[in-house]
Structure formats: C-alpha cells, structure tokens
MOPAC internal coordinates of N, CA, C and O (Angstrom, degrees):
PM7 1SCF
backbone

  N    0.0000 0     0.00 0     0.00 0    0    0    0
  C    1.4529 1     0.00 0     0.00 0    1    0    0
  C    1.5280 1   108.84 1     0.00 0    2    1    0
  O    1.2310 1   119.32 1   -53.39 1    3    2    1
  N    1.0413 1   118.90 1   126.61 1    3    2    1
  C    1.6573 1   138.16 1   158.18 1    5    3    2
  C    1.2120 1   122.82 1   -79.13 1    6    5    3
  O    1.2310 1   118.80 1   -59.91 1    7    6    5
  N    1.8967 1   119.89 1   120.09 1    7    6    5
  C    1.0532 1   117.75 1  -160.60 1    9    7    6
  C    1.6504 1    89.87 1  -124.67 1   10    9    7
  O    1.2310 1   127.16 1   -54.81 1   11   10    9
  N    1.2825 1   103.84 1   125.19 1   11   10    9
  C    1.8820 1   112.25 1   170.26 1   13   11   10
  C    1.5019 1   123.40 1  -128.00 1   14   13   11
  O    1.2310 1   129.72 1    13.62 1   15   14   13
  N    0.9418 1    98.86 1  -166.38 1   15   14   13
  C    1.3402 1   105.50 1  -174.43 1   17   15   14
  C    2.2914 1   111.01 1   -87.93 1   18   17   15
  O    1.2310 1   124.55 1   -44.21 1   19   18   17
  N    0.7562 1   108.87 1   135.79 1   19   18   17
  C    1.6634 1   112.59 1  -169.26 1   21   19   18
  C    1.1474 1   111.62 1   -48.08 1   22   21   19
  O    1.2310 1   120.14 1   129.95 1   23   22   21
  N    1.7420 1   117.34 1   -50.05 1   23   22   21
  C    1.2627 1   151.20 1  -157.03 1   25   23   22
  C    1.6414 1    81.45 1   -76.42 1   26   25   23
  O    1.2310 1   107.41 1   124.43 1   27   26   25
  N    1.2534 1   141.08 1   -55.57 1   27   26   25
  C    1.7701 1   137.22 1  -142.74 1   29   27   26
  C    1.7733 1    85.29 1   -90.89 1   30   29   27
  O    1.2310 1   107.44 1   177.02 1   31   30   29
  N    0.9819 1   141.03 1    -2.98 1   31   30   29
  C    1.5870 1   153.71 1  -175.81 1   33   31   30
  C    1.4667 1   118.93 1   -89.65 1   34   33   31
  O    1.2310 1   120.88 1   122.10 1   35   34   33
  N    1.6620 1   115.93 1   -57.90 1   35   34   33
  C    0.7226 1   110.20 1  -129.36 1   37   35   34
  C    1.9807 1    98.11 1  -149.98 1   38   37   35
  O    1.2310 1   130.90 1  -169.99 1   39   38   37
  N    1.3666 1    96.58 1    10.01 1   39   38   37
  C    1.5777 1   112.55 1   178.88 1   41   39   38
  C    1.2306 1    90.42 1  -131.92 1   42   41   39
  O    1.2310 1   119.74 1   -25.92 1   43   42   41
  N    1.8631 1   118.11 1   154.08 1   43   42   41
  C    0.9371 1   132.16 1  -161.91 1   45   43   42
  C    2.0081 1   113.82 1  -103.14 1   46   45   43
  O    1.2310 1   124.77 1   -84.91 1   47   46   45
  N    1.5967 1   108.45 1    95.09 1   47   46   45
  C    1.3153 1   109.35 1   174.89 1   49   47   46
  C    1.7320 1   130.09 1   -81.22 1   50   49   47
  O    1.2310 1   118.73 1   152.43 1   51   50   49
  N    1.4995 1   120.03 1   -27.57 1   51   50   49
  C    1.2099 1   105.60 1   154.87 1   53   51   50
  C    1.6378 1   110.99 1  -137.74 1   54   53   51
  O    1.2310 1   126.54 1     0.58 1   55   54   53
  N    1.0705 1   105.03 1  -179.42 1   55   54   53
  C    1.6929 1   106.27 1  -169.12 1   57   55   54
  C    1.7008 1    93.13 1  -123.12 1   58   57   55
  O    1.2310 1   120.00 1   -61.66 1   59   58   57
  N    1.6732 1   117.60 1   118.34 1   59   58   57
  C    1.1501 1   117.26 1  -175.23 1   61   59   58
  C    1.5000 1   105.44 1  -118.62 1   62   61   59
  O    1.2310 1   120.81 1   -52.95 1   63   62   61
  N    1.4468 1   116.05 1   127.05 1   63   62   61
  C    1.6929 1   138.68 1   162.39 1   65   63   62
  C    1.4051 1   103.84 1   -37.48 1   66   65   63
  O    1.2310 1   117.93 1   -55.44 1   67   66   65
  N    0.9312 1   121.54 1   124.56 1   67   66   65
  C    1.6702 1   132.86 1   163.11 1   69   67   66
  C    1.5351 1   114.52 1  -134.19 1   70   69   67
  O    1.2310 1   119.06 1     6.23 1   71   70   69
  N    1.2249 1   119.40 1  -173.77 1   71   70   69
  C    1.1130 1   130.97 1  -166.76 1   73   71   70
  C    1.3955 1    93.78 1   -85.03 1   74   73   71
  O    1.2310 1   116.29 1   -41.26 1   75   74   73
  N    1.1114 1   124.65 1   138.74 1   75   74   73
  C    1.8845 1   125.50 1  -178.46 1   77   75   74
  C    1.3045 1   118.95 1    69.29 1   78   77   75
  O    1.2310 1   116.27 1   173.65 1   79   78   77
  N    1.4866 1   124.69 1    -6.35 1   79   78   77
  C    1.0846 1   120.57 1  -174.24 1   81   79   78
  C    1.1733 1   120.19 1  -175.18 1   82   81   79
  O    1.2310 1   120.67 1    39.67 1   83   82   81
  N    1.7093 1   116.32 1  -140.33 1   83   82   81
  C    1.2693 1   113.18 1   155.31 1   85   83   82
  C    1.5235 1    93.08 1  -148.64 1   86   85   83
  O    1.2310 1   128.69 1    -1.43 1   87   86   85
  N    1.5081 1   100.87 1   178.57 1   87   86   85
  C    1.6930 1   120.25 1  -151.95 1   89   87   86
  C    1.6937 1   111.20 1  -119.82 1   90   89   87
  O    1.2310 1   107.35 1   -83.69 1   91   90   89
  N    1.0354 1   141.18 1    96.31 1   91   90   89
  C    1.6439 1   105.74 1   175.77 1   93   91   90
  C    1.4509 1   113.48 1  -125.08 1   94   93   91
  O    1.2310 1   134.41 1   -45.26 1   95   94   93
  N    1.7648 1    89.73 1   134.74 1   95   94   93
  C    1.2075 1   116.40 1  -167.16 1   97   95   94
  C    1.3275 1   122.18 1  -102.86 1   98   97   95
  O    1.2310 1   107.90 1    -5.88 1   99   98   97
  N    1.5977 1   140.20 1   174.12 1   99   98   97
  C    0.8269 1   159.80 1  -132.20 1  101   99   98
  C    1.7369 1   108.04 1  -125.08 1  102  101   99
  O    1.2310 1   119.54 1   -43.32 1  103  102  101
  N    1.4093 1   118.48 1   136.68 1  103  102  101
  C    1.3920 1   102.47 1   171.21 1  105  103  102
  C    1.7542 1   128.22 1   -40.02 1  106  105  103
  O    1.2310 1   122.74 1   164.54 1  107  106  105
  N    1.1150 1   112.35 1   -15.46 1  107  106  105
  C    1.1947 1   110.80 1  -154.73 1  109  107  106
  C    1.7174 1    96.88 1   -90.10 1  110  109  107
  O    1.2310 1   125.72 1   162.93 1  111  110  109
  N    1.7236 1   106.62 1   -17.07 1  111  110  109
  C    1.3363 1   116.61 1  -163.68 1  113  111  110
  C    1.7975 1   126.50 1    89.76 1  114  113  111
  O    1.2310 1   135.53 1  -165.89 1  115  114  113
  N    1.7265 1    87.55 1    14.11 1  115  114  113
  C    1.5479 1    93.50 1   169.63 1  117  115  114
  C    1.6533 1   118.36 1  -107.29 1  118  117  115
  O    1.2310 1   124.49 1    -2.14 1  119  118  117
  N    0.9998 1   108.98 1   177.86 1  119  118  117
  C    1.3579 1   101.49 1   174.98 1  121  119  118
  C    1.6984 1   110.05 1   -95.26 1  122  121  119
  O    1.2310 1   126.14 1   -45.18 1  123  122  121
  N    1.1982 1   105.80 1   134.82 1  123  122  121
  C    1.3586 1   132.66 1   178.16 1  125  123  122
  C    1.5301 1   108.49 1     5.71 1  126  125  123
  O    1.2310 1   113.64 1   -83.29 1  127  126  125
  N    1.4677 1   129.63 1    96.71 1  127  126  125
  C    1.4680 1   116.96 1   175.82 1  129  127  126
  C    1.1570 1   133.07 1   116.62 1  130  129  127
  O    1.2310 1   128.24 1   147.67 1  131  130  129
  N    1.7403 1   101.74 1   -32.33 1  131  130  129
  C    1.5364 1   122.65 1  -155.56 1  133  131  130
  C    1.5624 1    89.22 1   -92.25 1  134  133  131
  O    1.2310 1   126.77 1   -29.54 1  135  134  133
  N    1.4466 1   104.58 1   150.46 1  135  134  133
  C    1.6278 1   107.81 1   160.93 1  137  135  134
  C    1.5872 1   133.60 1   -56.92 1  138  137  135
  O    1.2310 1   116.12 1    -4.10 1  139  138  137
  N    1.0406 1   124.97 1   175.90 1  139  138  137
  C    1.5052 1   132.81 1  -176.51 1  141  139  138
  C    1.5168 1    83.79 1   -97.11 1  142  141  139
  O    1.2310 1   125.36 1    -5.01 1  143  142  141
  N    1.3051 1   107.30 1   174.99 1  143  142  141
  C    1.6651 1   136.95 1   174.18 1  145  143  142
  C    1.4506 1    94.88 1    46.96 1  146  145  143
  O    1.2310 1   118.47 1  -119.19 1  147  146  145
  N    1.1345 1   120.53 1    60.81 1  147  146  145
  C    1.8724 1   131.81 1   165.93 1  149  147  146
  C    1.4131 1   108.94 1  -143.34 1  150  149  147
  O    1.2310 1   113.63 1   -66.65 1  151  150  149
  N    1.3853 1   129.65 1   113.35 1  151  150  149
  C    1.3906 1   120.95 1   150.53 1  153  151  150
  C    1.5613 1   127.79 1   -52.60 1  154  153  151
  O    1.2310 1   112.44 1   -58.72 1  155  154  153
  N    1.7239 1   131.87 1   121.28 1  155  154  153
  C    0.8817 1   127.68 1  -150.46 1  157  155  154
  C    2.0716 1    87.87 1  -142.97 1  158  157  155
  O    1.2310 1   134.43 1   -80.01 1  159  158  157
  N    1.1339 1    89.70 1    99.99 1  159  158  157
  C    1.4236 1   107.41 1   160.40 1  161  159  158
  C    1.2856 1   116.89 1   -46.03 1  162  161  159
  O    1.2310 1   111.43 1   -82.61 1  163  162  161
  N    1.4410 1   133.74 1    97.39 1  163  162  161
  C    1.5489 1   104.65 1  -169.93 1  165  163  162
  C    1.9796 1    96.32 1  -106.52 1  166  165  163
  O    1.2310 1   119.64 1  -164.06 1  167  166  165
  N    0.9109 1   118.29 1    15.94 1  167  166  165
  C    2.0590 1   108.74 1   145.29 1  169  167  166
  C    1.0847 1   121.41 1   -68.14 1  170  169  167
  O    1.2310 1   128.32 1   169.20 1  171  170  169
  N    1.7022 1   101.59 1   -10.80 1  171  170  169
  C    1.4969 1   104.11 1  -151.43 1  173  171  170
  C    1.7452 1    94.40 1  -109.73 1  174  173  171
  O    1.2310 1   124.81 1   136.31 1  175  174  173
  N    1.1950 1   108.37 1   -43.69 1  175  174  173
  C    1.7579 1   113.15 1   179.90 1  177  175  174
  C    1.1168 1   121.04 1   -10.26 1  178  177  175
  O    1.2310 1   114.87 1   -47.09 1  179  178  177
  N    1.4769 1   127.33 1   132.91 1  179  178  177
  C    0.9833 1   114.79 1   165.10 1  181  179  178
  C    2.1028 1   127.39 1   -67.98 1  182  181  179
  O    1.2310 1   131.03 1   174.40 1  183  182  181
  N    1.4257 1    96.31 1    -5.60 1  183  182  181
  C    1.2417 1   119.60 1  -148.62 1  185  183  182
  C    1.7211 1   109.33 1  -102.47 1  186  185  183
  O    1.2310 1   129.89 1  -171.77 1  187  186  185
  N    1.5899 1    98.54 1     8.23 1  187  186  185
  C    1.4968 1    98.76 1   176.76 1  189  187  186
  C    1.4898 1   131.46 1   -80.57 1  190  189  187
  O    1.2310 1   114.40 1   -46.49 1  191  190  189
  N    1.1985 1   128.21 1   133.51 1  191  190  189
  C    1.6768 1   125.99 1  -171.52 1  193  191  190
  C    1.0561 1   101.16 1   -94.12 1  194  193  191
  O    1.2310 1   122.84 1   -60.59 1  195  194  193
  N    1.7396 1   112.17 1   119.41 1  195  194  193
  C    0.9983 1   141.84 1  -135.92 1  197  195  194
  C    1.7774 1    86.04 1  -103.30 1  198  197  195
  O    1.2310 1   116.22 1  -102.44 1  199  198  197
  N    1.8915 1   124.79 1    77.56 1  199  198  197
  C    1.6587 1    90.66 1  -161.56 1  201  199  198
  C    1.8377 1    78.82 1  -165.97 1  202  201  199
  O    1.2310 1   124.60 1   -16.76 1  203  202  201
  N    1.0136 1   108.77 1   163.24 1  203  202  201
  C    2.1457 1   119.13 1   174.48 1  205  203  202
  C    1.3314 1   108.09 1  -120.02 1  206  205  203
  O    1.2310 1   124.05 1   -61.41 1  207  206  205
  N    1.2951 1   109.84 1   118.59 1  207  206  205
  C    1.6391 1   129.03 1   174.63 1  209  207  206
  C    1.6429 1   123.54 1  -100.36 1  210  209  207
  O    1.2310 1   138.93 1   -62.03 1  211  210  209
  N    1.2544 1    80.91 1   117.97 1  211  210  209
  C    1.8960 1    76.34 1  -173.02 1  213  211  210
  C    1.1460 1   113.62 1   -77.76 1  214  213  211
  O    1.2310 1   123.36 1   -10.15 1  215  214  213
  N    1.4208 1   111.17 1   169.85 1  215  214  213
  C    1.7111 1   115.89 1  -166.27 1  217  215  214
  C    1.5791 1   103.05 1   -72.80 1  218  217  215
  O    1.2310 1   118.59 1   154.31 1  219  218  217
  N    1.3246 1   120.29 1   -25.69 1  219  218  217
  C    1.5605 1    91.62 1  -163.55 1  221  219  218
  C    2.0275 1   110.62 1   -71.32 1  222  221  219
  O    1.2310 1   131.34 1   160.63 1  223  222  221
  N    1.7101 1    95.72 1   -19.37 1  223  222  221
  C    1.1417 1   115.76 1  -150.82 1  225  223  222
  C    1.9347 1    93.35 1   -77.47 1  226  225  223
  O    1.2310 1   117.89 1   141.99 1  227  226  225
  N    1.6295 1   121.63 1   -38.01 1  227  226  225
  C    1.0790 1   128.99 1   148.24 1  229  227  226
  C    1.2027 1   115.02 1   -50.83 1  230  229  227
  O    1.2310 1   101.90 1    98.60 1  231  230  229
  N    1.1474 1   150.67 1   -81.40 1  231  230  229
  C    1.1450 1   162.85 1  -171.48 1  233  231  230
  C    2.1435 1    95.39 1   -28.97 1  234  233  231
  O    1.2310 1   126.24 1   136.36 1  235  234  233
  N    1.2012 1   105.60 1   -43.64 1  235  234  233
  C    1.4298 1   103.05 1  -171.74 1  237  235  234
  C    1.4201 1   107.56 1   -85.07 1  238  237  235
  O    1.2310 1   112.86 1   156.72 1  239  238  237
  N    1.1929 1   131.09 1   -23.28 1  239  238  237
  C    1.3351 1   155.96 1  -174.22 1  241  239  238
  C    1.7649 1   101.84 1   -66.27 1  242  241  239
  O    1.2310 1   124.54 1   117.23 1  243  242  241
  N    1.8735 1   108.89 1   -62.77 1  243  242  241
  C    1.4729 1   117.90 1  -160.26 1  245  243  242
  C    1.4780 1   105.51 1   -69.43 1  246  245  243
  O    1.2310 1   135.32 1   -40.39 1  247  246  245
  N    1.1398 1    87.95 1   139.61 1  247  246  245
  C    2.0304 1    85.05 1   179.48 1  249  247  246
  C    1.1361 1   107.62 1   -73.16 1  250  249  247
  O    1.2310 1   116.69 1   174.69 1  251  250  249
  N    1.7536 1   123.90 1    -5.31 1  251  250  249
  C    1.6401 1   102.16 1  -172.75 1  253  251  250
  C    1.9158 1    92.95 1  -115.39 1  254  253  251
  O    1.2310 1   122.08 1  -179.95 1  255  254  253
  N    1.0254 1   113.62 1     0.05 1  255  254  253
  C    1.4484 1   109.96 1   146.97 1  257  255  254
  C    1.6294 1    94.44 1    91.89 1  258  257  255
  O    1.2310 1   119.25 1  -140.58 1  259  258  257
  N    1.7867 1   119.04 1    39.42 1  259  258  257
  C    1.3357 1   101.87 1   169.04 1  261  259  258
  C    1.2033 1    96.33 1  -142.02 1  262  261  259
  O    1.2310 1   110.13 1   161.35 1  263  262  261
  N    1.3997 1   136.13 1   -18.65 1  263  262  261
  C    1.5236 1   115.90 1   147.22 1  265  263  262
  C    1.7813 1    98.80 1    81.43 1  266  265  263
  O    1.2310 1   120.42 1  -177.10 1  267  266  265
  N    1.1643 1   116.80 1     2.90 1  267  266  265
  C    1.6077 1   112.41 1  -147.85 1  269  267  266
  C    1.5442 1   110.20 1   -94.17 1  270  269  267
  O    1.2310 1   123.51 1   159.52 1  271  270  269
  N    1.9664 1   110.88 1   -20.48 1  271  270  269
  C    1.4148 1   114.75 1   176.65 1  273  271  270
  C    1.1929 1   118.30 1  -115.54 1  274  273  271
  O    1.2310 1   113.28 1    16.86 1  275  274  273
  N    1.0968 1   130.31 1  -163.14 1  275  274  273
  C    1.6411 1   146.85 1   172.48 1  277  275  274
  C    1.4075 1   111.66 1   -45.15 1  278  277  275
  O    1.2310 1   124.82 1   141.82 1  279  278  277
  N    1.5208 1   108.36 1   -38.18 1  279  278  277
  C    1.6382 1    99.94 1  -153.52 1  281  279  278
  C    1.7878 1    86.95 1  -112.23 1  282  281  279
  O    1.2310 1   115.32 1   -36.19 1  283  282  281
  N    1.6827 1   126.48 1   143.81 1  283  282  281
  C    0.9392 1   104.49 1   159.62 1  285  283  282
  C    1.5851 1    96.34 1  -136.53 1  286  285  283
  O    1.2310 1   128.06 1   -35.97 1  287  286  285
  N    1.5626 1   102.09 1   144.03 1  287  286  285
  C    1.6504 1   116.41 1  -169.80 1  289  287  286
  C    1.9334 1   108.33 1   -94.30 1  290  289  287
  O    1.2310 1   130.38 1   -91.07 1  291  290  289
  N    1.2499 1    97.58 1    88.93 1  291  290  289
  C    1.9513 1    90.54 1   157.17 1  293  291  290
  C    1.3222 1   130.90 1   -41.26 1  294  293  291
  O    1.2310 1   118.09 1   160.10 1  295  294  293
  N    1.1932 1   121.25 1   -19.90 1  295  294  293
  C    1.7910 1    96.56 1  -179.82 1  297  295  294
  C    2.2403 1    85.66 1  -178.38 1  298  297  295
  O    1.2310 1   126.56 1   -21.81 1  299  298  297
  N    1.0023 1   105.00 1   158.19 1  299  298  297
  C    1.5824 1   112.15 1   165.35 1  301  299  298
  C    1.4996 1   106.79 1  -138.78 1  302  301  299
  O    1.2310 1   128.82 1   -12.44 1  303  302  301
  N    1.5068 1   100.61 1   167.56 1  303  302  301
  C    1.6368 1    93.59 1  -160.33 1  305  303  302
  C    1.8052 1   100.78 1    82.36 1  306  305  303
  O    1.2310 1   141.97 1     9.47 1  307  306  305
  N    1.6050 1    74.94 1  -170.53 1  307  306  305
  C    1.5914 1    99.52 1   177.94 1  309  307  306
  C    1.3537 1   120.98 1  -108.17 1  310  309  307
  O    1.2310 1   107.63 1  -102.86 1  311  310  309
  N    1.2417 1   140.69 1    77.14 1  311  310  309
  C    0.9725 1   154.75 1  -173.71 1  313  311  310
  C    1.9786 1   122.12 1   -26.16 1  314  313  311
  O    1.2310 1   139.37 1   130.73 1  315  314  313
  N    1.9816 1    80.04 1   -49.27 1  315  314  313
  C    1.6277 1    97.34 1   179.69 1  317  315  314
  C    1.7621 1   120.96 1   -78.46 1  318  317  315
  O    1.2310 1   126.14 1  -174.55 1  319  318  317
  N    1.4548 1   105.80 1     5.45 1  319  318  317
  C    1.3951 1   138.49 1   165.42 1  321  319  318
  C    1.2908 1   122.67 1   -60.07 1  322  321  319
  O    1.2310 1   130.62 1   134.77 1  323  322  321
  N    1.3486 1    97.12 1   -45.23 1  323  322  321
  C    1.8069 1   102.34 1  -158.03 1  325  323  322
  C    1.1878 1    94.38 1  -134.09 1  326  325  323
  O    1.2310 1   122.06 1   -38.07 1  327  326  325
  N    1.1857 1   113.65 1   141.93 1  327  326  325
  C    1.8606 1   127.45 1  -175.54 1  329  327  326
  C    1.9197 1    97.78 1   -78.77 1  330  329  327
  O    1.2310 1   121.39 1   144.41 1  331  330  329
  N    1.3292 1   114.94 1   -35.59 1  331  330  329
  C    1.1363 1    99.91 1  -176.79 1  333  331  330
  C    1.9639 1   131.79 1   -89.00 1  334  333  331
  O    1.2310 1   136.25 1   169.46 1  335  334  333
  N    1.2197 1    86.14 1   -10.54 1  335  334  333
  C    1.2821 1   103.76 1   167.06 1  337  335  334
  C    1.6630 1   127.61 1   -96.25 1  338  337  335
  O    1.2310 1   133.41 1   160.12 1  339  338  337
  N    1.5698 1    91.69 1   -19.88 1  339  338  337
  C    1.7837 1    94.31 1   163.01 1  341  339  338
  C    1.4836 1   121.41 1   -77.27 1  342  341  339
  O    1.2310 1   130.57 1   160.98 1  343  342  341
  N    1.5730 1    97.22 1   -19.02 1  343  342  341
  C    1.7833 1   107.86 1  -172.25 1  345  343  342
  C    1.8401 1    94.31 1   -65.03 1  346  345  343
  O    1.2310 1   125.55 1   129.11 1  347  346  345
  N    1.7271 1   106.95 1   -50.89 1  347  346  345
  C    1.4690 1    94.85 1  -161.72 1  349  347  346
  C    1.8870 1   102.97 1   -87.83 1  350  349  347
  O    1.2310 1   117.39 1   178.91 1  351  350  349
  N    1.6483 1   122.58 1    -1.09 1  351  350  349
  C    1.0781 1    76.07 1   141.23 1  353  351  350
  C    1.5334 1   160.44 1  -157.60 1  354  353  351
  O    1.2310 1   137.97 1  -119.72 1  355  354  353
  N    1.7169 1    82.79 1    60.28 1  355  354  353
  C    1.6027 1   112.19 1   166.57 1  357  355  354
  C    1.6902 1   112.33 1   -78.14 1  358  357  355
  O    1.2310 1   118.79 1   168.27 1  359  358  357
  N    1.8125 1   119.91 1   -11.73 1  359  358  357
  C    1.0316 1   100.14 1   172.45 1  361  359  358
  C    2.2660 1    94.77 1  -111.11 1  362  361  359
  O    1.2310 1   121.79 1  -166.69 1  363  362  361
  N    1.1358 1   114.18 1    13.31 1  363  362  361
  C    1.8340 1    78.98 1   134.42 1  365  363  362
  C    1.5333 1   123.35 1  -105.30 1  366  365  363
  O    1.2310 1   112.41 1   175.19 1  367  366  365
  N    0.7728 1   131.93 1    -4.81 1  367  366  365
  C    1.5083 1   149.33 1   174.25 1  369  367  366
  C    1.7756 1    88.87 1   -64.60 1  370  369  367
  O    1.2310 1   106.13 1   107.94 1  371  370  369
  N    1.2632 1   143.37 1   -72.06 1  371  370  369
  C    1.1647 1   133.89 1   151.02 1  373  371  370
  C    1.8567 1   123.56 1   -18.65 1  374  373  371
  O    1.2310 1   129.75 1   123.16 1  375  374  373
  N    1.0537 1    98.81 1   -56.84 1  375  374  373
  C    1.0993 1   116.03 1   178.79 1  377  375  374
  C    1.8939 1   112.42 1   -48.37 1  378  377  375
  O    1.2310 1   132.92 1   119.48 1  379  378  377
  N    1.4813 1    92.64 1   -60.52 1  379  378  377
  C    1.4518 1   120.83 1   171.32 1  381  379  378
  C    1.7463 1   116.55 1   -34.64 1  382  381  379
  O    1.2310 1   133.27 1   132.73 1  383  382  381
  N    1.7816 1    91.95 1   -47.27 1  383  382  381
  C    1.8989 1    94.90 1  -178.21 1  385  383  382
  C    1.0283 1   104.40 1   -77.46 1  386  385  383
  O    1.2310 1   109.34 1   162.08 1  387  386  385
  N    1.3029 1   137.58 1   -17.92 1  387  386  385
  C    1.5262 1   127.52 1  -179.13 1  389  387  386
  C    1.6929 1   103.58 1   -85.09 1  390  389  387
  O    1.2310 1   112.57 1   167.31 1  391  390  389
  N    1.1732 1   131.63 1   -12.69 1  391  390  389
  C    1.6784 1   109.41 1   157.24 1  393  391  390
  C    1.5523 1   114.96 1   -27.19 1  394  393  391
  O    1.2310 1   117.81 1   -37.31 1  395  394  393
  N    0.9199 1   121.77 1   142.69 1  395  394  393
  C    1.6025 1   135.72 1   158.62 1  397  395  394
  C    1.5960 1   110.15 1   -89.99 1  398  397  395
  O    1.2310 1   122.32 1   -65.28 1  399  398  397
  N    1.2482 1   113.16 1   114.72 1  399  398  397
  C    1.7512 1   131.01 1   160.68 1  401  399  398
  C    1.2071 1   143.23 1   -65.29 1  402  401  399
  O    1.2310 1   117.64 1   -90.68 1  403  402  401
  N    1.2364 1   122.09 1    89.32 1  403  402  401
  C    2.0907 1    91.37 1  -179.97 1  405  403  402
  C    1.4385 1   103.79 1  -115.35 1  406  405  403
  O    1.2310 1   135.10 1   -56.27 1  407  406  405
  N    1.3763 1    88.39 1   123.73 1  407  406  405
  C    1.7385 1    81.48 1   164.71 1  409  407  406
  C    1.5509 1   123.10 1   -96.07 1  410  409  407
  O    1.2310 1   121.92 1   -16.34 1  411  410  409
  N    1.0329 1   113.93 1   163.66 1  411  410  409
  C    1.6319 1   102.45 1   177.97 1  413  411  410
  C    1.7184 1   108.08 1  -106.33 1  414  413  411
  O    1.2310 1   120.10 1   180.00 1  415  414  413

C-alpha cells in the first residue's frame, strides 16, 4: 500500500491532450481520484473533457509559460507550501471552472 499526500491524489497537477479532449490528472499521473499502482488508459477515461483550449489560454495555465504541447503543468513544488504560489494556483484552478463543456 502507498501512502501520499490527499492534495497529490486528488487536485489537478497537469492537464493532458487526448483524443476528444483533454484529461486532468493528478501528481501521481492519474486521473483525478484514482489510485496509484493502476494502469489507466486515459483515451479511455471516463473522465475526459470533452472541449478545445486555445494556446493563449494554456499558455496562462502552464507554469513554465509555453502552453505549446500535450502536457500542461499547473504549479511545481508544493503549492500548499507557499502562500504565493497557492494564490496563483487556486486562481487557475478558477480559471479551470470557467472552461465550457459539451457533452454529447
């Protein structure tokens, strides 16, 4: 059994491009929730947002400020560490609920 931190589980550290959408996952590299030591298909997820993000909107999102590939990283480090790095990023996580959804 693997014991972590709640926050590295269950808050969203990068946002990954998939087929139909995009994916967001968990420090651990799972999707939102799911345990560690599981292979998790994420074409397959049930958990993909079915939606197209433009670059600038990535670009503001990636902590390293290029937004330019598949994977984009919210914050490195420990976020829940530092008052100033939790400020920016609870406001893309804000940012995040204002995506628009459609499901079909």
């Amino acid at each position: 059994m693997v014991i972590t931190n709640a926050f590295r589980v269950c808050m969203p550290y990068v946002l990954q491009k998939v087929s139909g959408g995009w994916i967001m996952l968990n420090r651990e590299y799972k999707p939102l929730g799911c345990p560690t030591g599981k292979f998790y298909n994420y074409n397959e997820h049930e958990s993909i947002l079915p939606c197209k993000i433009i670059k600038p909107f990535l670009k503001r999102l990636d902590v390293s400020g290029r937004g330019d590939c598949g994977m984009v990283y919210l914050y490195s480090g420990h976020p829940w560490e530092n008052e100033s790095e939790w400020k920016t990023y609870t406001e893309k996580l804000q940012m995040l609920v204002d995506i628009g959804v459609v499901y079909k």
